[in-house]
N, C-alpha and C positions, 0 to 999 in steps of 0.2 A: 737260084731260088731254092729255099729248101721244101721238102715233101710236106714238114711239118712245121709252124710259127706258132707259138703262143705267147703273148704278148701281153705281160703284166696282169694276168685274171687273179680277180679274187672271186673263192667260193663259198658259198656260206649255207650250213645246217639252221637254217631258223635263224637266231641273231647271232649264232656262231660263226665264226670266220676262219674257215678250214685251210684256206689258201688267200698268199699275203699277196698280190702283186707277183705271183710267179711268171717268169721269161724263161722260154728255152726252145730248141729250134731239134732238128729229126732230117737229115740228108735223107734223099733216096740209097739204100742197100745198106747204111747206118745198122746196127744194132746199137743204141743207145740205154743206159740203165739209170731207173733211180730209186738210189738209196735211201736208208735214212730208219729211223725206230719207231715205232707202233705209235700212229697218231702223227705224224710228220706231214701226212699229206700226200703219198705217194697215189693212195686209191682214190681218195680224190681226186685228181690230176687225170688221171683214165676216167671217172667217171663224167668229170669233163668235154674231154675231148669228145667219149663217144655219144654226149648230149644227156647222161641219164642224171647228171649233176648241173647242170648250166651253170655259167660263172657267171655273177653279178657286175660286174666290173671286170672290160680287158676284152680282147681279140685272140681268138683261134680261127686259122688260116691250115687250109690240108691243099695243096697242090695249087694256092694263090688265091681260092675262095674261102671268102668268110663263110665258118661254120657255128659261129658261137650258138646262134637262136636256131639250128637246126632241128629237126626229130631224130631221134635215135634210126630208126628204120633208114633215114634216108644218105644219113651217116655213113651205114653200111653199106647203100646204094653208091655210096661213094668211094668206097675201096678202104673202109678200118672198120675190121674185127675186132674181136676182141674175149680172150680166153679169163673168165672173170676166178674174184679170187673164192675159194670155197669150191671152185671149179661146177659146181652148179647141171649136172648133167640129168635127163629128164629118165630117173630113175626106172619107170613101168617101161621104157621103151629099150627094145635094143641097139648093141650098138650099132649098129647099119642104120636105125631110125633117126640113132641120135645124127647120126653124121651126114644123111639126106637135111635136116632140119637148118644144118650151117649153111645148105647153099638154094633156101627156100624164099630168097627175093630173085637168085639165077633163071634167065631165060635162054641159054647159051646152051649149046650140044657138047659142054667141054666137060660137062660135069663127073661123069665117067673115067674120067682122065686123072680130076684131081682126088677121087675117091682110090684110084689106084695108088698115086704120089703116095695118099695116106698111108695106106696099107705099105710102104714100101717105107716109108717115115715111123712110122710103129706097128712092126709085124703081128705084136702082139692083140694088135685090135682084129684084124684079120682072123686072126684062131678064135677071135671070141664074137664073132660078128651079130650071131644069131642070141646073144647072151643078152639078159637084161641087163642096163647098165647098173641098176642100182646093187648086184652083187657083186660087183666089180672092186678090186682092192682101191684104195685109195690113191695109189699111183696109174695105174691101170685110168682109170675116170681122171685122171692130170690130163694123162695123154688122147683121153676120148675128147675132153675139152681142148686141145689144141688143135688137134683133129676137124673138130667141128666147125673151131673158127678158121681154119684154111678154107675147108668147103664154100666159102664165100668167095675165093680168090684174093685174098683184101694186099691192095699196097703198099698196107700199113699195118702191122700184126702187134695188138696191146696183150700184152699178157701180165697176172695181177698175181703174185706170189705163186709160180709154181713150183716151189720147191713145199708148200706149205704141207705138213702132218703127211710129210711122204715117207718112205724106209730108204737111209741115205743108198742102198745101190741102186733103187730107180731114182734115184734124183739126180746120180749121176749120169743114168740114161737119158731122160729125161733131156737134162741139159746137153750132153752130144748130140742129140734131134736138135736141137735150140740151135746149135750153133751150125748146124748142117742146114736146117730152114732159111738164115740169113745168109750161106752159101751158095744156096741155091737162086736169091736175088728179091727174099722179101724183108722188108726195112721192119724193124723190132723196136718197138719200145717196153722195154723190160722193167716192170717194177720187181723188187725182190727184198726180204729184209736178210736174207743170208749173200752177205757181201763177196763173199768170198769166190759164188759161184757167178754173182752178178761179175762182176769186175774180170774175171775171166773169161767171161764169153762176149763183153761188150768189147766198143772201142771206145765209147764215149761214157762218161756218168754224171750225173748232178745227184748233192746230196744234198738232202732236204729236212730242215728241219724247223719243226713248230707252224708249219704253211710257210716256210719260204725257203729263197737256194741257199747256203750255206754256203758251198763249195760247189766249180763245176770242171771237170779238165776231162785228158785223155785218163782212161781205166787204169791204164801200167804206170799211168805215174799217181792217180789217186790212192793206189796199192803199195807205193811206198811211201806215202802221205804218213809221218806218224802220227798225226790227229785222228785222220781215220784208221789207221791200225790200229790205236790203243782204242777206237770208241765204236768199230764193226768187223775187225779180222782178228780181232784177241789178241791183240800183239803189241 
C-alpha cells in the first residue's frame, strides 16, 4: 500500500480547472518530485493534499484513509507537513518561536529531540536562534521553513519550490539537507521548477503539465529524457 494515493482529482480556482484528473502515488521513504513550468499545477497538487485547495473531483488517500474533505489542521494531525512556497515564516518572531509553532498540535515529550535533529539539519538556524526571522536572508527563512515543518514529525514532508529567490550556494545546501531528510526515513514529495536539482535528489518524478501528468518515471531516466532536457535541464 502506498503512504500516499491520489486518484484522478480535479482542482478548481472558481471555474478554473487547475488540475485535470491527476493520479499519482508517494511510497513510504520515497522522495518523489514534480516538475513542470509556472502554472502546471505542481502547487496545486500540495495544496490539495494538505486540504487548503480541496479537489472537486477524485480521492486522496495518505496511509489508506480518505482525506479528500478533511481540515487542514487535522491533515497535520495526521503525519503531512508541509514547507509552503514563498516559504512564509512568521516574521516579528524568532527563530526558536518559528520552530516551536511547527510542532504546536504535538502533545508528545519528543519535541525537544526533534528541535535538536533541526539544529543538527541546519546549524545555521542554531547561531541565529534568538534572531527575528524576518531579518533573515532569504535562504536562511528556506531552511527555517523546512525546519518548521519537521517540528511536526510528519510522515510525509510536502515541500513547495525550495529552491525559489535563493543564492545558488545555499540552494545547494539547502538541497544536501533535502536529501539527508529522506535519508534519514521521511518520505518527500518535492515540488520544484528547477529540474535539475529536483531530479537529482528524487527517485521518482511526474511531470506536469497545464493540470495534468504528462510524463511520469524513475528521475535518472526522466534526466536523460530528451523531451525533458530540451524543455527543464537546458539541454
Amino acid at each position: 500500500m502506498a503512504l500516499l494515493e491520489i486518484d484522478e482529482i480535479s482542482t478548481y480556482y472558481g471555474n478554473i480547472r487547475a488540475l485535470k484528473s491527476i493520479s499519482l502515488t508517494v511510497d513510504e521513504g520515497e522522495c518523489v518530485t514534480l516538475i513542470g513550468a509556472n502554472g502546471a499545477g505542481k502547487s496545486t497538487t500540495l495544496r490539495s493534499i494538505s486540504g487548503l485547495t480541496p479537489p472537486r473531483t477524485g480521492d486522496i488517500r495518505f496511509l489508506g484513509e480518505n482525506i479528500t474533505r478533511t481540515a487542514p489542521a487535522e491533515i497535520v494531525k495526521l503525519g503531512i507537513s508541509q514547507s509552503p512556497e514563498g516559504r512564509r515564516c512568521f516574521p516579528r518572531m524568532t527563530v526558536r518561536e518559528n520552530l516551536d509553532m511547527g510542532a504546536y498540535l504535538r502533545r508528545d515529550d519528543e519535541v525537544a529531540d526533534d528541535m535538536r535533529r533541526v539544529f543538527e539539519l541546519f546549524p545555521r538556524l542554531q547561531e541565529r536562534e534568538r534572531q527575528k526571522a524576518g531579518t533573515m536572508s532569504g535562504g536562511e527563512q528556506q531552511m527555517l521553513a523546512i525546519g518548521r515543518a519537521l517540528m511536526a514529525r510528519p510522515k510525509l514532508l510536502l515541500l513547495d519550490e525550495p529552491s525559489m529567490g535563493i543564492a545558488p550556494i545555499l540552494v545547494e545546501r539547502i538541497y544536501e539537507t533535502i536529501a539527508e531528510i529522506n535519508r534519514q526515513g521521511t518520505t518527500i514529495l518535492l515540488v520544484e521548477q528547477n529540474a535539475n536539482y529536483a531530479l537529482a535528489v528524487s527517485q521518482r518524478a511526474y511531470v506536469l503539465e497545464t493540470g495534468s501528468v504528462a510524463m511520469a518515471d524513475r528521475s535518472a531516466t526522466l534526466r536523460t529524457n530528451p523531451d525533458v532536457r530540451k524543455a527543464y535541464l537546458g539541454g
